[in-house]
N, C-alpha and C positions, 0 to 999 in steps of 0.2 A: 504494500500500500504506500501511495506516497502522497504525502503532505506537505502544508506549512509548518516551517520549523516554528514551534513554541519559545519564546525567553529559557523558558524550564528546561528546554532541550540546550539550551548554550554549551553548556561543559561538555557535555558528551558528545556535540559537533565539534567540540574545540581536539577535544582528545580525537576521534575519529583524523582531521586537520593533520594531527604533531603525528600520526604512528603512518602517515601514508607518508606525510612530507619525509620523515626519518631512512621510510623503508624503500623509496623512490629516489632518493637524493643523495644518494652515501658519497657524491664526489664534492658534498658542501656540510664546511661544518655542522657536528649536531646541533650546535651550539649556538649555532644562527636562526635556528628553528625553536628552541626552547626560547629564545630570549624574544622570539616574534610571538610566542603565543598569546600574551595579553594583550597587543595590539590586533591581533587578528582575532580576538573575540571582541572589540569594538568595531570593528567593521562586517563583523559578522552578523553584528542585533543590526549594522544597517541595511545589510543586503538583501536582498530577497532568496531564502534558502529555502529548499524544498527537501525532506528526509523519504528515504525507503525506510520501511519497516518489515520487520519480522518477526510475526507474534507481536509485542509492545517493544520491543529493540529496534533499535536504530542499525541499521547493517548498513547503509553509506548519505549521502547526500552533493547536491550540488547548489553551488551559490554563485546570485547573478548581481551584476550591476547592472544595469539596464539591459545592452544585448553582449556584455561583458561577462563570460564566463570568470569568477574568481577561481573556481575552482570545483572539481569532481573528484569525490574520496570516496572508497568503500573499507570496510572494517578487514582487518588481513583476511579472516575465517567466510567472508562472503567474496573475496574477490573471484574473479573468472567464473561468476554466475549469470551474466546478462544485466547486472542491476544500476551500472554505468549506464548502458544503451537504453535501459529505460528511464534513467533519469533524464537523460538527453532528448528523448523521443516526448517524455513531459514539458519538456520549457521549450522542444521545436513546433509545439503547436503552436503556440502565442508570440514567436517571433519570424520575423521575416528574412534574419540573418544575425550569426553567433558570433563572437569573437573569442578565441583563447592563445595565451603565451606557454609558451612550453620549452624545457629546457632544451636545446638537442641532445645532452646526453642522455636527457630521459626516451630510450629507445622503445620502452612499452608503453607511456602516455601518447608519443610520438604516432605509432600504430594506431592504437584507439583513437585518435581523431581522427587520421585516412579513413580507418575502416567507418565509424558514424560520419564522412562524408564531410571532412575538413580537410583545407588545402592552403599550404604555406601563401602569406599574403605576404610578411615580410622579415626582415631575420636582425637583430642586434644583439647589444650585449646589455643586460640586466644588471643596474648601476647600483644593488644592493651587493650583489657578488660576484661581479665579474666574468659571468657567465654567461654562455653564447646562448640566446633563446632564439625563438621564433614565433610571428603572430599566425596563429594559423584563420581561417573563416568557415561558415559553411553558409550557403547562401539557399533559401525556398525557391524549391525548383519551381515554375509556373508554366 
């Protein structure tokens, strides 16, 4: 099932957040990641975040800025179940076109947007860590 994230849901989207960024990112400090977490639970209550659930558990979530993807996390124990693709296929109703930044070392986030039908739009370097990202898009086919 997926929904609007609740306030009460905060910590456990945050936590969900720190154990993908950790388990996706090992080419950047952990360190960088722990000390972002309370920042990114302030812009977490701003964005518009939507949860999968399982049973009453949160198994992932994705959160938007506008047509801004912040981000898409699943919990380790639910990954490679489909439940990315359907969080994506939730927020591609109501938008006309997506945006997301992705690192290029991240070679399996990298995949998951080809495959949900994103395509590099442009490529720099990420002036938090020095790492080479890229914007990817996906645009409603008409």
């Amino acid at each position: 099932m997926i929904e609007r994230m609740t306030l009460d849901e905060m910590n456990q989207v945050a936590d969900i957040w720190l154990e993908g960024n950790l388990d996706a990112h090992n080419f950047i400090s952990a360190k960088y990641w722990t000390n972002s977490l309370e920042p990114v639970k302030k812009e977490l209550a701003k964005a518009e975040v939507y949860v999968y659930k399982v049973d009453d558990a949160i198994a992932g979530f994705i959160g938007l800025n506008g047509n801004y993807v912040a981000g898409v996390f699943i919990r380790r124990e639910y990954r490679n179940q489909g439940i990315g693709k359907q969080l994506f296929d939730y927020v591609k109703k109501d938008h006309d076109d997506l945006l997301v930044s992705c690192y290029v070392k991240n070679f399996k986030a990298l995949n998951f947007y080809r495959v949900n039908g994103f395509s590099i739009k442009s490529e720099g370097i990420d002036k938090d860590t020095g790492e080479s990202e890229v914007t990817m898009m996906w645009m409603k086919k008409s």
